[in-house]
Structure formats: C-alpha cells, structure tokens
ROPAVEX-158944 format. One record per residue (C-alpha): residue number from 0; residue in three letters; x, y, z. Coordinates in steps of 0.001 Angstrom, whole numbers, always signed. Layout:
residues N
+------+------+---------+---------+---------+
! figu ! vodo !      c1 !      c2 !      c3 !
+------+------+---------+---------+---------+
!  NUM !  ALA !       X !       Y !       Z !
...
+------+------+---------+---------+---------+
***
This chain:
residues 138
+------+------+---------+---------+---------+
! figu ! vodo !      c1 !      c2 !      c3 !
+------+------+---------+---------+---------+
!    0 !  UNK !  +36627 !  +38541 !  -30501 !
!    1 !  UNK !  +34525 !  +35989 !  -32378 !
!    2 !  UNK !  +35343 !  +33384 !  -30396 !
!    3 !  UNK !  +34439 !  +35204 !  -27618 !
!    4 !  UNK !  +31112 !  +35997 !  -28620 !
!    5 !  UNK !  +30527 !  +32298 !  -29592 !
!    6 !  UNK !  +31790 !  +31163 !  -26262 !
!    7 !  UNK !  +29343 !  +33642 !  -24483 !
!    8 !  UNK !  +26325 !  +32560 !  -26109 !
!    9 !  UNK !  +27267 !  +29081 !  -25817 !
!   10 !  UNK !  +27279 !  +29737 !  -22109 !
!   11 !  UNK !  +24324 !  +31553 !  -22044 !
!   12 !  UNK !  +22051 !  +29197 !  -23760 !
!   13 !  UNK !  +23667 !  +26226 !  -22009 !
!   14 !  UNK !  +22563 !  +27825 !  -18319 !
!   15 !  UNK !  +19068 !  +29047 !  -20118 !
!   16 !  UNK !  +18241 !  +25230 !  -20626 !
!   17 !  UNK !  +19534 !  +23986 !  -17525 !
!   18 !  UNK !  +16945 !  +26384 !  -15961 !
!   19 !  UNK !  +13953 !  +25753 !  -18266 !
!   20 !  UNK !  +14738 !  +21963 !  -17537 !
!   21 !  UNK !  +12133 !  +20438 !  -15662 !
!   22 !  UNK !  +12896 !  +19255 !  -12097 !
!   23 !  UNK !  +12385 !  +15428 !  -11267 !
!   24 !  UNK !  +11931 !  +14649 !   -7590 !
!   25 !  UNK !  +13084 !  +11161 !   -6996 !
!   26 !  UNK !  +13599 !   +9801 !   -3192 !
!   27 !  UNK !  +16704 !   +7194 !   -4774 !
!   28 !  UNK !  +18811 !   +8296 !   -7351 !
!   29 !  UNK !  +18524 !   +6712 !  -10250 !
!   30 !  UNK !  +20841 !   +3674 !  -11627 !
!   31 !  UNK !  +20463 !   +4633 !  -15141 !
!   32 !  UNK !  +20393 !   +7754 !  -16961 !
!   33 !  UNK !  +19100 !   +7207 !  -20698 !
!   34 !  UNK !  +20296 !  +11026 !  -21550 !
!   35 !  UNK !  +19702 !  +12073 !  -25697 !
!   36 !  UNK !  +22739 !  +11293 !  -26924 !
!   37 !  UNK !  +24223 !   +8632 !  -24489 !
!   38 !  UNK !  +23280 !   +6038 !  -21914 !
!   39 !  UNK !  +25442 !   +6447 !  -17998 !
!   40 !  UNK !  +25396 !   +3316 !  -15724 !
!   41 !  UNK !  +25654 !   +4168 !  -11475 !
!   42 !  UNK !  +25890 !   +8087 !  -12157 !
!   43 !  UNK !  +27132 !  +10660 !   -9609 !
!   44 !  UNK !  +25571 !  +12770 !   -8190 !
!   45 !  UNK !  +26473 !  +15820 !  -10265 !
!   46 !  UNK !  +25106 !  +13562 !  -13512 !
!   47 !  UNK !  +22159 !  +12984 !  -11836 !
!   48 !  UNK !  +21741 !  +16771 !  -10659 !
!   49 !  UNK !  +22817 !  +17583 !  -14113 !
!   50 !  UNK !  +19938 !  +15133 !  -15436 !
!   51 !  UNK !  +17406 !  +17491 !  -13502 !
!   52 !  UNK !  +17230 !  +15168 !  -10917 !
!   53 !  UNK !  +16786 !  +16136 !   -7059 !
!   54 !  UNK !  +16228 !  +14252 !   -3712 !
!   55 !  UNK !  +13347 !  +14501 !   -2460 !
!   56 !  UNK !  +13049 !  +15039 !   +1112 !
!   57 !  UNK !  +10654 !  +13123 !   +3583 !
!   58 !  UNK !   +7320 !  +14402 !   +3543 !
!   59 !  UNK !   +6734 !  +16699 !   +6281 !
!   60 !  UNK !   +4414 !  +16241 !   +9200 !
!   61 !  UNK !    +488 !  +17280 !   +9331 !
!   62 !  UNK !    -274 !  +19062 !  +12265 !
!   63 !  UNK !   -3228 !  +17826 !  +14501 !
!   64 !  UNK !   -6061 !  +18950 !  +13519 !
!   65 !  UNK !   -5180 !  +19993 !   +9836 !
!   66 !  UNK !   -5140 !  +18627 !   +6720 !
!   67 !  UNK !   -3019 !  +19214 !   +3369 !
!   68 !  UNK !   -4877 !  +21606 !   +1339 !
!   69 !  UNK !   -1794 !  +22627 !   -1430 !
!   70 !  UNK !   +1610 !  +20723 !   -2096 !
!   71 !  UNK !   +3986 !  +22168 !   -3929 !
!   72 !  UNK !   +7922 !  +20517 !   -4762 !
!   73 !  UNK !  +10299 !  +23556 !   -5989 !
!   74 !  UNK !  +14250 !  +23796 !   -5856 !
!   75 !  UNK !  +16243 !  +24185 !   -2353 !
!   76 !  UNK !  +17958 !  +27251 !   -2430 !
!   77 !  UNK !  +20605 !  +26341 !    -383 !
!   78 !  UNK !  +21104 !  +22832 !   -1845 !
!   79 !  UNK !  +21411 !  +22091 !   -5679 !
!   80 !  UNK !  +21107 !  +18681 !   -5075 !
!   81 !  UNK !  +17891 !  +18715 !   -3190 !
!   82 !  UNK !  +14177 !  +19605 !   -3652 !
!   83 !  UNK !  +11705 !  +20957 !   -1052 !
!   84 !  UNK !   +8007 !  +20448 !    -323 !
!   85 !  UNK !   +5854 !  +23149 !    +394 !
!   86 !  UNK !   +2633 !  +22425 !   +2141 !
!   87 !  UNK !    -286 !  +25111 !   +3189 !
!   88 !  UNK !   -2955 !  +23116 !   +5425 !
!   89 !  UNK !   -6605 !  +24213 !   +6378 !
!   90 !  UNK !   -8890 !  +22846 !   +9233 !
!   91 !  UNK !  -10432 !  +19484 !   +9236 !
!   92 !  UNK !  -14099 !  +20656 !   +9706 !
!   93 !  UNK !  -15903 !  +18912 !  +12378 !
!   94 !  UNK !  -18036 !  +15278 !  +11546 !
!   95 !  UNK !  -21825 !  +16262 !  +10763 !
!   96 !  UNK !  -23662 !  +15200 !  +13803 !
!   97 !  UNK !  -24928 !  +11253 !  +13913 !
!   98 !  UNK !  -28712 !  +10965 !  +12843 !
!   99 !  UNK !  -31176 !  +10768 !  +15690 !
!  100 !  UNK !  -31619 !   +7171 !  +16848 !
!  101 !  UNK !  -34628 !   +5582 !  +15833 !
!  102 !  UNK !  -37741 !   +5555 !  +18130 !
!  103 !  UNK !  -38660 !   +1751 !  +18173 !
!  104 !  UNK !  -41952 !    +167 !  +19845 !
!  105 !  UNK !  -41928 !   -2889 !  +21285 !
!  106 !  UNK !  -45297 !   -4778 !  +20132 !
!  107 !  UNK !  -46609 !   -8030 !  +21959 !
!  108 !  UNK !  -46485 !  -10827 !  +18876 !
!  109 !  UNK !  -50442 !  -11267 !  +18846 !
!  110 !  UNK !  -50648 !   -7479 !  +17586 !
!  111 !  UNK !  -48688 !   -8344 !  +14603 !
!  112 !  UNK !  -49532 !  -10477 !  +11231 !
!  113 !  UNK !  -47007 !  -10872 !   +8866 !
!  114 !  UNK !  -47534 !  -11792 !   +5584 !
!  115 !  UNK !  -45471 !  -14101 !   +3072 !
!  116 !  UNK !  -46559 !  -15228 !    -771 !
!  117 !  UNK !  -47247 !  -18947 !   -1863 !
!  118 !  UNK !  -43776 !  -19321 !   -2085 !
!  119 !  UNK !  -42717 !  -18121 !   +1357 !
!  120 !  UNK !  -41198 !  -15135 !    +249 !
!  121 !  UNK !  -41627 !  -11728 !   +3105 !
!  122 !  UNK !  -43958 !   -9026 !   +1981 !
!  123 !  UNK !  -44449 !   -7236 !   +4487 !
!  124 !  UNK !  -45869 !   -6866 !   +8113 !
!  125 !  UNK !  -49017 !   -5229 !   +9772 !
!  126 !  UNK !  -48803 !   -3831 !  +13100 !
!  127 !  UNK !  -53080 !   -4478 !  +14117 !
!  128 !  UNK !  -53927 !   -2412 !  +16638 !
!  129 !  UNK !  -51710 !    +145 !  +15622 !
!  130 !  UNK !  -53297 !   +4085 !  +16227 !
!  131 !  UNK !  -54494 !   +5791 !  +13292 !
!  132 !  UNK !  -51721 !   +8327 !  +11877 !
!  133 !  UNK !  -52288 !  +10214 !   +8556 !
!  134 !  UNK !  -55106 !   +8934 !   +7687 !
!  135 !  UNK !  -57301 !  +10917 !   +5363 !
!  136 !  UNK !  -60943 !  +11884 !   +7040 !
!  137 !  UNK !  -63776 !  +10604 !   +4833 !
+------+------+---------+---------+---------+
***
C-alpha cells in the first residue's frame, strides 16, 4: 500500500512538471539536448518533445488589408509534438493625406539679388519688387 502511494505521487508530480514546463518553439529540432543531469546527441523526437520542445509551424498569412496586432504560440491540441500560432489582426488605417504642393513663383532674374559673405558663402536672397505682405503699418 506504501508503495502504491509512493508510486502515485511520483506520477503525479512527474506529469505536474511536465505541464508547468515551459514550451520552446523551435522550427528544427535540435541536435543537442544539454538536459540537468545528462547530455543526448541526434535525439528523437519524443526526447525532444520530452525536452519541452515543439515544431513550430509556418507563420500564417496576413490578410490584405490587415496587419498583426497580437501573436500568441500555445500547444496543439491535437498534436503533442507541435505548437500553434495564434494571430488577431486589426485594419491598416489609411496614409495621412500628402501635404499641399507648394505654390512657387517664377521671378525674372533682374527682380532678384542674392547675397553671399566675403568668403562666398549663401546668405540669403531678396526677391525686389516683391508685394508688401505682413508688414506692420507705421
């Protein structure tokens, strides 16, 4: 009977920490499994499943139009071996509109004087007969 209540927890606690292990989505498995108390070369499968290893699937498609606004990975119910991806997408909102284009003026080259320092440097430009805009009455 003690045995059998030994066995039963040993069970128990050995399917509670297979649960509470964490899941590792790889997309290969891996070649090497450096486990706590031993080191496996070219695992199976089950070793790697076992590792809490799971194949991760290929990523699936956006729709048009959408974009991917949560992804989650969880376990595959119907496959141990396998993980899935869970995606929930929202609307890509539409571009803000392009700016206005600029108004430009063509100016004959005698209206203009353009001014440069001793050094030849630009400092600016002044359009001559230009109309009077903001200007502050006196």
């Amino acid at each position: 009977m003690r045995l059998l209540f030994m066995l039963l927890v040993l069970i128990a606690f050995a399917v509670g920490a297979q649960e509470s292990a964490k899941m590792i989505p790889v997309s290969i498995w891996p070649r090497v499994l450096n486990l706590a108390d031993k080191q496996i070369v070219n695992p199976c499968v089950k070793e790697c499943v076992a590792a809490g290893y799971r194949m991760l699937p290929a990523e699936p498609a956006t729709p048009t139009g959408k974009r991917v606004l949560t992804r989650k990975v969880i376990q595959d119910p119907d496959k141990y071996e396998m993980a899935k991806i869970f995606c929930t997408y929202e609307d890509i909102p539409d571009p803000p509109p392009p700016p206005p284009p600029e108004v430009l003026t063509n100016v004959a080259s005698d209206k203009v004087t353009f001014k440069f320092t001793a050094d030849g440097a630009y400092r600016g430009v002044t359009w001559d007969d230009a109309p009077a805009t903001n200007e502050v009455e006196k």
